[in-house]
ZATIZA-500864 format. One record per atom (N, C-alpha, C): residue in one letter; atom name; x, y negated, z. Coordinates in steps of 0.05 Angstrom, whole numbers. Each point is the difference from the previous one (the first is absolute). Last residue first. Layout:
% ZATIZA-500864
+----+----+--------+--------+--------+
: aa : at :     px :     py :     pz :
+----+----+--------+--------+--------+
:  A : CA :      X :      Y :      Z :
...
+----+----+--------+--------+--------+
% end
This chain:
% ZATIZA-500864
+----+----+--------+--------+--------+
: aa : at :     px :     py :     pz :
+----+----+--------+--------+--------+
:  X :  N :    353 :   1093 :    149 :
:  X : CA :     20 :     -2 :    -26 :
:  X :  C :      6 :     36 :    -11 :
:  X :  N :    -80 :    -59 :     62 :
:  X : CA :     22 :     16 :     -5 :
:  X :  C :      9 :      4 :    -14 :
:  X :  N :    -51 :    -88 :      9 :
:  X : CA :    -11 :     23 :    -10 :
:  X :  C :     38 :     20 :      5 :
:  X :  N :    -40 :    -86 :     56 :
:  X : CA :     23 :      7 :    -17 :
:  X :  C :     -6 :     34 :    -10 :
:  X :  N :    -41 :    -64 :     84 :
:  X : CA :    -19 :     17 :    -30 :
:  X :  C :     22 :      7 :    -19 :
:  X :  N :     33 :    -17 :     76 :
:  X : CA :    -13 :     12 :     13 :
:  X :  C :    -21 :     19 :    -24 :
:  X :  N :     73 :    -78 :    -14 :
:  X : CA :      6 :     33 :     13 :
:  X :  C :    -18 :     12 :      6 :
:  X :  N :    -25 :    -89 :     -6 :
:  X : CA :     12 :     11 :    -27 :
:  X :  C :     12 :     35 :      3 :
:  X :  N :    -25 :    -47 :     83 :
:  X : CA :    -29 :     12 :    -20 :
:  X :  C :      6 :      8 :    -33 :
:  X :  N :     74 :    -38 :     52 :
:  X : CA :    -16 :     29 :     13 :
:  X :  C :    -27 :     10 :     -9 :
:  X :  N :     39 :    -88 :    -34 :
:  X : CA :     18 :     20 :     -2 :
:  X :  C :    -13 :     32 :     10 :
:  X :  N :    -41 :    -86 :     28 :
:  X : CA :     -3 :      6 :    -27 :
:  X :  C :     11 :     26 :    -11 :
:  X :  N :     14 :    -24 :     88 :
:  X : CA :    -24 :     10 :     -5 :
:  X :  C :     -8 :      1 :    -27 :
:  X :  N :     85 :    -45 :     19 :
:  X : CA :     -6 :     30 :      4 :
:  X :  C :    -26 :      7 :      6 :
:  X :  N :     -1 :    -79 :    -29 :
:  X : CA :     12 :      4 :    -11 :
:  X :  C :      4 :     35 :     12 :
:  X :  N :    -82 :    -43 :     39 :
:  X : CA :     33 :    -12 :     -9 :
:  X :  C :     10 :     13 :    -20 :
:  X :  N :   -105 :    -29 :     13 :
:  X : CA :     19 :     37 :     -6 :
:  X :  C :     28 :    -25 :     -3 :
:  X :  N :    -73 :    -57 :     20 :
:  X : CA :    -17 :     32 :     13 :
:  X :  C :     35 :     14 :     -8 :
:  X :  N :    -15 :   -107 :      1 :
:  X : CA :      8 :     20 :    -23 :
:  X :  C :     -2 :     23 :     13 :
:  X :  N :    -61 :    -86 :     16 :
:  X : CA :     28 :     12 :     15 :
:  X :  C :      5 :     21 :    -17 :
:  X :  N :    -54 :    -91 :    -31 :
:  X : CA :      0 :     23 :      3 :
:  X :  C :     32 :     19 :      8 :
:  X :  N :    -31 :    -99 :     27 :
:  X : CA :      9 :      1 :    -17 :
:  X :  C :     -6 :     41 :     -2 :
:  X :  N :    -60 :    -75 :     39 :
:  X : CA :     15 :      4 :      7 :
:  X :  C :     15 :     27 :    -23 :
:  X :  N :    -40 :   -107 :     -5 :
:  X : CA :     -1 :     30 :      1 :
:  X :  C :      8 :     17 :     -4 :
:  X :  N :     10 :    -93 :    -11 :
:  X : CA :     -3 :      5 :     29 :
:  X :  C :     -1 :     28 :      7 :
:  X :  N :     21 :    -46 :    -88 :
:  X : CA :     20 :      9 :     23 :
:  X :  C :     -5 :     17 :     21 :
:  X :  N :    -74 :     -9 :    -65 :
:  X : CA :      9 :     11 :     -5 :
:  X :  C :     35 :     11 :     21 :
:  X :  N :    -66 :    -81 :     10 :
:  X : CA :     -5 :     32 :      6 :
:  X :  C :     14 :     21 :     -2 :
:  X :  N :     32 :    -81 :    -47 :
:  X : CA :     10 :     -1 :     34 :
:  X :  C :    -15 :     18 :     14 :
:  X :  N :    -16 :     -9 :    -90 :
:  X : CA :     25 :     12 :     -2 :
:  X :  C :     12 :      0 :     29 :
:  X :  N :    -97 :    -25 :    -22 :
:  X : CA :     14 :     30 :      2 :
:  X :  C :     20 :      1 :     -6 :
:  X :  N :    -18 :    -92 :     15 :
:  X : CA :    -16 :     19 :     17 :
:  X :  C :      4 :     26 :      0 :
:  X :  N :     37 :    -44 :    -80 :
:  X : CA :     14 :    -11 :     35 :
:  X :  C :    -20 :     21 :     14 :
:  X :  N :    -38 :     -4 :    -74 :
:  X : CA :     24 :     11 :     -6 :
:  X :  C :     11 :      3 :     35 :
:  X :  N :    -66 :    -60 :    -12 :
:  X : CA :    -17 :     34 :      1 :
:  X :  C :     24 :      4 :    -11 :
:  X :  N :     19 :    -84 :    -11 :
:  X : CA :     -7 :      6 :     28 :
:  X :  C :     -5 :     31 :     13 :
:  X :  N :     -2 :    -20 :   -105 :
:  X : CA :     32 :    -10 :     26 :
:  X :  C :     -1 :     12 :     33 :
:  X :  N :    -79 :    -16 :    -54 :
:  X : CA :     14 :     26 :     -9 :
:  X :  C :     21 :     -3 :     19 :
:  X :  N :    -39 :    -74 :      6 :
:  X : CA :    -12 :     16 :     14 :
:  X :  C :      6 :     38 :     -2 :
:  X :  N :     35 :    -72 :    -59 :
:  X : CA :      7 :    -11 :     38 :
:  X :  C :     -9 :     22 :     19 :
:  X :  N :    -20 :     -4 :    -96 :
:  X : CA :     24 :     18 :      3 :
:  X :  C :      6 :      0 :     33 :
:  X :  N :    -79 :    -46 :    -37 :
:  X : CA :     -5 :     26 :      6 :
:  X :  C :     28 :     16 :     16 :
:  X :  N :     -3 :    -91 :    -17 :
:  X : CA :    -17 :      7 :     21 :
:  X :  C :      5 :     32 :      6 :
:  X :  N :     21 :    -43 :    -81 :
:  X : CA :     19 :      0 :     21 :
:  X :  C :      1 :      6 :     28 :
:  X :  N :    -67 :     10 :    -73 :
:  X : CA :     22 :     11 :    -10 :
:  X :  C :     19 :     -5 :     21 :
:  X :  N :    -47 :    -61 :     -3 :
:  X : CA :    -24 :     28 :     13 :
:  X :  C :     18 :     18 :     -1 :
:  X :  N :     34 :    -80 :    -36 :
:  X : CA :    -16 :     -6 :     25 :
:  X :  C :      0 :     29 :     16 :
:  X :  N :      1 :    -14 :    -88 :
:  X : CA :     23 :      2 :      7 :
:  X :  C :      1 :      7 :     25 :
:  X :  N :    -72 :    -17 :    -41 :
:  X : CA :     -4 :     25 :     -7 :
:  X :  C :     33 :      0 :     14 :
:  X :  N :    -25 :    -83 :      5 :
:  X : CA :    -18 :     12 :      6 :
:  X :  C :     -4 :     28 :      3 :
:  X :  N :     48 :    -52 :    -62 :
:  X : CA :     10 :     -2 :     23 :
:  X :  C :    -13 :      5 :     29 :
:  X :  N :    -40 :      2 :    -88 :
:  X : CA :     23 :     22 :      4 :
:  X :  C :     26 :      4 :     26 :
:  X :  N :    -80 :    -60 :    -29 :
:  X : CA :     -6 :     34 :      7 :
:  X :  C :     30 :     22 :      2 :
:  X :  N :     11 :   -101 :     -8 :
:  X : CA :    -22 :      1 :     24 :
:  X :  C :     -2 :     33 :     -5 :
:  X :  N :     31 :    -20 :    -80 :
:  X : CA :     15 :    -12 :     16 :
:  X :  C :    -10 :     12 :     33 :
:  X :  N :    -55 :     -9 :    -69 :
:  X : CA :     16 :     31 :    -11 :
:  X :  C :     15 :     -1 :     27 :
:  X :  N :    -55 :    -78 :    -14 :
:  X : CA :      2 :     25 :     17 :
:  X :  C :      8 :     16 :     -3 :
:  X :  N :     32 :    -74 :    -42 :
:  X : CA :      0 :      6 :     31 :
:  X :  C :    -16 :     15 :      7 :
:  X :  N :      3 :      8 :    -92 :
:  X : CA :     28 :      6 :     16 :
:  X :  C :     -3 :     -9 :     22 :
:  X :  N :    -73 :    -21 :    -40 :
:  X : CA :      1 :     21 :     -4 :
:  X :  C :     31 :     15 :     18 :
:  X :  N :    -25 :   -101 :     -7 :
:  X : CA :     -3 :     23 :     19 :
:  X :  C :     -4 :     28 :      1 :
:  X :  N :     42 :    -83 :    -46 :
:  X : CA :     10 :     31 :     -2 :
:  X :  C :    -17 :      8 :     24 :
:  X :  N :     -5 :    -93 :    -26 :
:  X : CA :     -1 :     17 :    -24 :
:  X :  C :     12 :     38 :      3 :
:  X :  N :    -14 :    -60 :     83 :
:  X : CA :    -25 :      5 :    -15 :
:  X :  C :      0 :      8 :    -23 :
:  X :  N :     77 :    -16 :     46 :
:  X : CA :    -15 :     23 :     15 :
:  X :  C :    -26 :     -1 :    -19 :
:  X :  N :     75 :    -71 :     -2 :
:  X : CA :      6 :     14 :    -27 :
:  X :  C :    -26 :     30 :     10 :
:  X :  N :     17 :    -67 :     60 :
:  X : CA :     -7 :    -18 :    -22 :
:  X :  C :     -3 :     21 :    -21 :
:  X :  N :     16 :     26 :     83 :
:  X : CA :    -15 :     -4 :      0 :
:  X :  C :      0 :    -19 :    -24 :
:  X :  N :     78 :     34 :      4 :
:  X : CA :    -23 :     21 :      5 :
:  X :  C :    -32 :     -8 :     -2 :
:  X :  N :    103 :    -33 :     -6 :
:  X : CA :    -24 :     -9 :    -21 :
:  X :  C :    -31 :     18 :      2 :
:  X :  N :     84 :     15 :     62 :
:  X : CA :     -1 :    -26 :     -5 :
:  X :  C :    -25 :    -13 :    -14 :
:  X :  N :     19 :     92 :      4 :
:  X : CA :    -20 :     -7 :     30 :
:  X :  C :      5 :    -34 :     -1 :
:  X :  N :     55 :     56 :    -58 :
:  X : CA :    -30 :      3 :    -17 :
:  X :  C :    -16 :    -17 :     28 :
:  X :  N :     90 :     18 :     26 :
:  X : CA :      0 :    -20 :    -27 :
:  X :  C :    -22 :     -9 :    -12 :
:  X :  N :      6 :     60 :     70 :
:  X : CA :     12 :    -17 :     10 :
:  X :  C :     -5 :    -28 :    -23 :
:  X :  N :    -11 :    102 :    -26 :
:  X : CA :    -14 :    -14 :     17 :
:  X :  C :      7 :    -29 :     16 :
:  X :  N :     64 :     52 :    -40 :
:  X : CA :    -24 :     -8 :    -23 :
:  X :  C :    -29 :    -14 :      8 :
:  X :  N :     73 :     32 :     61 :
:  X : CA :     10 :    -23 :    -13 :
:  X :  C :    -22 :    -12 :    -23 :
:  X :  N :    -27 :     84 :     53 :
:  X : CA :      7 :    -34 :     17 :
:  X :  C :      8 :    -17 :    -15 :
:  X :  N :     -2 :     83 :    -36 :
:  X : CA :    -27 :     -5 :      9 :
:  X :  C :      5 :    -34 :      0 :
:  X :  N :     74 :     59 :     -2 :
:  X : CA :    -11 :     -8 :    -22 :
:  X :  C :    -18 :    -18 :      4 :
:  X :  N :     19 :     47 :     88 :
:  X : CA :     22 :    -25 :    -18 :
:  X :  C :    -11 :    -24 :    -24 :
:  X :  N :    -39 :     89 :     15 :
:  X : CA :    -16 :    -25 :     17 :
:  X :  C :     21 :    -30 :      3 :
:  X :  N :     20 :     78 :    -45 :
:  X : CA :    -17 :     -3 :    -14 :
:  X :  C :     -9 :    -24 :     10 :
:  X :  N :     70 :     50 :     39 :
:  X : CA :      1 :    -16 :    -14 :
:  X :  C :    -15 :    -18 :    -22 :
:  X :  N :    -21 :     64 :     76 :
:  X : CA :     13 :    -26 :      7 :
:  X :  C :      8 :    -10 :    -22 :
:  X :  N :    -39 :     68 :    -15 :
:  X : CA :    -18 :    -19 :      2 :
:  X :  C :     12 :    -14 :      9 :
:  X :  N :     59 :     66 :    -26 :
:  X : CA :    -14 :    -12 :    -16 :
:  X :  C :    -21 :    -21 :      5 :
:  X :  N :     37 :     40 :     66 :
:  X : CA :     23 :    -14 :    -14 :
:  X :  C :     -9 :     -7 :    -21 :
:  X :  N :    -47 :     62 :     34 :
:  X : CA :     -2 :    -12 :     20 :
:  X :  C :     23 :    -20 :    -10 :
:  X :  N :     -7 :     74 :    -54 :
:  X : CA :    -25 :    -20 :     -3 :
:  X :  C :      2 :    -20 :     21 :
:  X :  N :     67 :     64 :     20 :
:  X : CA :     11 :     -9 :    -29 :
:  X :  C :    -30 :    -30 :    -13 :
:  X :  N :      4 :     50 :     89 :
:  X : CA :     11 :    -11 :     -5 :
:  X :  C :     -2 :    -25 :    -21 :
:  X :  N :    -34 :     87 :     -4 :
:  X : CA :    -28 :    -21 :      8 :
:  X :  C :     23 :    -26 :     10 :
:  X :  N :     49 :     75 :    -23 :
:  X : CA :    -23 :     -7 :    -22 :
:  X :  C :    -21 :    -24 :     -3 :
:  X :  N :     61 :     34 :     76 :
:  X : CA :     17 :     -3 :    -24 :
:  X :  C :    -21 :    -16 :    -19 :
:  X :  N :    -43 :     53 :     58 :
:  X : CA :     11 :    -21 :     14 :
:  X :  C :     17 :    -24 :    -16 :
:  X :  N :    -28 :     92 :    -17 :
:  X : CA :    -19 :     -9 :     -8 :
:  X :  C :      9 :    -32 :     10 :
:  X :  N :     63 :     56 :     14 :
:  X : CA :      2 :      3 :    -25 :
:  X :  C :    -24 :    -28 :     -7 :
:  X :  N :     -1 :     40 :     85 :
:  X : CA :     21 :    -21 :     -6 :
:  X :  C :      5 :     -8 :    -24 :
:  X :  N :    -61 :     75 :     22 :
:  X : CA :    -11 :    -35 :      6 :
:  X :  C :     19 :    -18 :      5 :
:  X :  N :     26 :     92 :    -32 :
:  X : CA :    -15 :    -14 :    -21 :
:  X :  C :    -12 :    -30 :     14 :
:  X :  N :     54 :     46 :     52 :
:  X : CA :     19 :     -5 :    -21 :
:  X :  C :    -20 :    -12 :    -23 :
:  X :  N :    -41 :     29 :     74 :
:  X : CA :     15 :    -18 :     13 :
:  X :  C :     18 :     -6 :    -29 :
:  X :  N :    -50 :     84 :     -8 :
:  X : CA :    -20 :    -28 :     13 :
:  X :  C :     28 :    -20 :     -1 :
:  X :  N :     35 :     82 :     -1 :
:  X : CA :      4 :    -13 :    -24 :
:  X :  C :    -23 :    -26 :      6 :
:  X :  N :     -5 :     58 :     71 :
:  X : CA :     27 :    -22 :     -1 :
:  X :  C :      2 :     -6 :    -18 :
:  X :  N :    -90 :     28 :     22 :
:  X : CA :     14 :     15 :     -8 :
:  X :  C :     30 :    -15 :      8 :
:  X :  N :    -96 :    -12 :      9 :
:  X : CA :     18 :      1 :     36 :
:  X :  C :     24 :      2 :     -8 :
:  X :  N :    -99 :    -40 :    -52 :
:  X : CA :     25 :     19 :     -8 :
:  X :  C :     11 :     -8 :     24 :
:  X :  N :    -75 :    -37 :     -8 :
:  X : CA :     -1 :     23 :     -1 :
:  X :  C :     21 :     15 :      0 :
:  X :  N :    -20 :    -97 :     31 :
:  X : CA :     -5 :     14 :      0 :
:  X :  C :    -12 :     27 :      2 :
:  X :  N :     73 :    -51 :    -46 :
:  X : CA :     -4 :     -3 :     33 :
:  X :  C :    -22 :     27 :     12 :
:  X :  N :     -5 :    -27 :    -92 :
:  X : CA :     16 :     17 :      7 :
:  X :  C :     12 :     -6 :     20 :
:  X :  N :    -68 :    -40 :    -13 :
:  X : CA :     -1 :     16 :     -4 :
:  X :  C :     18 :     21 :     -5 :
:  X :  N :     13 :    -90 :     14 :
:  X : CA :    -21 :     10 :     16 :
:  X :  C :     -5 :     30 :      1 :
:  X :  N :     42 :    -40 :    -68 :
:  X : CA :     23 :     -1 :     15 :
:  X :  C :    -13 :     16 :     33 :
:  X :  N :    -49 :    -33 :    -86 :
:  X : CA :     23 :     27 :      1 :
:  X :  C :      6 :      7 :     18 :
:  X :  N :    -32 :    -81 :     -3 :
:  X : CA :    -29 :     24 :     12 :
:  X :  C :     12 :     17 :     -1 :
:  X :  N :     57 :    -67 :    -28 :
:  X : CA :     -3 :      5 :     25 :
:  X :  C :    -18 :     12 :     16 :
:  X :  N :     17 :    -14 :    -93 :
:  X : CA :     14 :     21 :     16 :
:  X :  C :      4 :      1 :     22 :
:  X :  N :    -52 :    -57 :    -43 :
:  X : CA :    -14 :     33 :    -11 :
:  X :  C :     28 :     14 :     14 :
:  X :  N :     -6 :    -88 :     12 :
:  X : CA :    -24 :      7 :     20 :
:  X :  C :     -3 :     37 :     -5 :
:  X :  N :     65 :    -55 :    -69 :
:  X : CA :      7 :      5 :     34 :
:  X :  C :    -12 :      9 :     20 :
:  X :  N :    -39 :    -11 :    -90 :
:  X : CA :     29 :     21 :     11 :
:  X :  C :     12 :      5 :     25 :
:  X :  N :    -63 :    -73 :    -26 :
:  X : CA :     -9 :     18 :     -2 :
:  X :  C :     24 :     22 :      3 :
:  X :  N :     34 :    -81 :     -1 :
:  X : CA :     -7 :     -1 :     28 :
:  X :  C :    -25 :     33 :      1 :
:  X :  N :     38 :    -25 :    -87 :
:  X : CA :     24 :      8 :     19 :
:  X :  C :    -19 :      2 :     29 :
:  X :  N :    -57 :    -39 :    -60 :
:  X : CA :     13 :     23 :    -10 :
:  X :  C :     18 :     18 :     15 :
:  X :  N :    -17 :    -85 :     14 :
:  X : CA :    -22 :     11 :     17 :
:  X :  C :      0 :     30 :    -17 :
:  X :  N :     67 :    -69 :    -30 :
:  X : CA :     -3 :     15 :     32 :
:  X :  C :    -24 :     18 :      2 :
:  X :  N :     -5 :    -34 :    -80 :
:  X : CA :     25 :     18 :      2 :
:  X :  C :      3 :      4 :     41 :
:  X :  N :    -64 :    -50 :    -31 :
:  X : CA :    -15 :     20 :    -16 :
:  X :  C :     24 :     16 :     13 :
:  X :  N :     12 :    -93 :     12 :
:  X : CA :     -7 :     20 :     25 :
:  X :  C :    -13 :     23 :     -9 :
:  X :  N :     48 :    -42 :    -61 :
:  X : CA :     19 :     -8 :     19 :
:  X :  C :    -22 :     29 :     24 :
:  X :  N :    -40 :    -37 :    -77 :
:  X : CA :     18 :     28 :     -8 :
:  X :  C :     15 :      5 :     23 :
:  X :  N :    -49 :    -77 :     15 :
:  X : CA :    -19 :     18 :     -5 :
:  X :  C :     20 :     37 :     -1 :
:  X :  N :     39 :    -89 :    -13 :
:  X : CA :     -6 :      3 :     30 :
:  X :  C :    -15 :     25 :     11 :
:  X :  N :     31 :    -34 :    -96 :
:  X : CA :     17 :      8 :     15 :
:  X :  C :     -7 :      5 :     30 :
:  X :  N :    -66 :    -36 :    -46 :
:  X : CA :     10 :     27 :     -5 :
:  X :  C :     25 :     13 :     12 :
:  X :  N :    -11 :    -91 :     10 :
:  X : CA :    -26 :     14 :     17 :
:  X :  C :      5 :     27 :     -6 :
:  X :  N :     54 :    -61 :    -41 :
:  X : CA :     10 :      5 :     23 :
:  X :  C :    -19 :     23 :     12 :
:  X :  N :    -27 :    -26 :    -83 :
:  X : CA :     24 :      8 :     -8 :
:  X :  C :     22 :      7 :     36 :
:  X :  N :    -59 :    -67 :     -7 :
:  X : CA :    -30 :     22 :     -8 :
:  X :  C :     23 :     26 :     -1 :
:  X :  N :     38 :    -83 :     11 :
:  X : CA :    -15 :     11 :     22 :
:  X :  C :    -22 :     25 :     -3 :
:  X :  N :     44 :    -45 :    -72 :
:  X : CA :     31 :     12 :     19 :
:  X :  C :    -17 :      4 :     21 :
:  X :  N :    -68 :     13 :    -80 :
:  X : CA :     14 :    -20 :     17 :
:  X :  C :     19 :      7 :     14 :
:  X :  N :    -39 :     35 :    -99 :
:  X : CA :     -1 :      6 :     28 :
:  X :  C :     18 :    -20 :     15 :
+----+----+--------+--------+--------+
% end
């Protein structure tokens, strides 16, 4: 195997692994949609920060994948077109996957976006007013309180 043939893979596994991570990320950001929403609860908010954390954690991963990416890339794009016809199997692996990366990135944008939209609905509206103060709690407690 060639130090270019030997780069290409490295390029291949490179965007297999993002586009892996960038799958996760689209998947918790439909999560995220969805628990928006459905759930009104206040634990809601502790888990979509949680979920936040998480999708973080991949979001730092493709940055550094794409880091990866570049340098390996950079090096292989010298001999590319001399060395492209014994591997075109790997350039298209290449081309599809960056392609599937592509879409994958598209999608989260647009997840993303549909997050935002109902989390600023969600400000806008109007907040539920609490019906029973505190002594109205109390007095109705007194009122059903089984005699002693």
């Amino acid at each position: 195997m060639t130090d270019f043939s030997v780069k290409m893979d490295m390029l291949i596994s490179s965007l297999k692994d993002k586009n892996e991570a960038l799958t996760l990320i689209l998947n918790i950001t439909e999560n995220q949609y969805q628990l928006l929403a459905t759930d009104k609860d206040a634990n809601m908010w502790e888990l979509f920060t949680n979920m936040n954390e998480v999708k973080q954690g991949h979001i730092d991963r493709v940055v550094e994948l794409d880091r990866l990416f570049q340098g390996v890339f950079d090096t292989v794009s010298e001999n590319f077109e001399d060395k492209a016809k014994e591997t075109i199997e790997k350039t298209a692996a290449l081309q599809s996957l960056i392609n599937e990366a592509l879409e994958l990135d598209v999608k989260i944008r647009a997840g993303e976006q549909k997050n935002r939209a109902e989390l600023s609905r969600q400000k806008r509206a109007p907040k539920p007013v609490v019906e029973a103060s505190k002594s109205a709690l109390l007095k109705k407690y007194e009122k059903n309180k089984k005699p002693e």
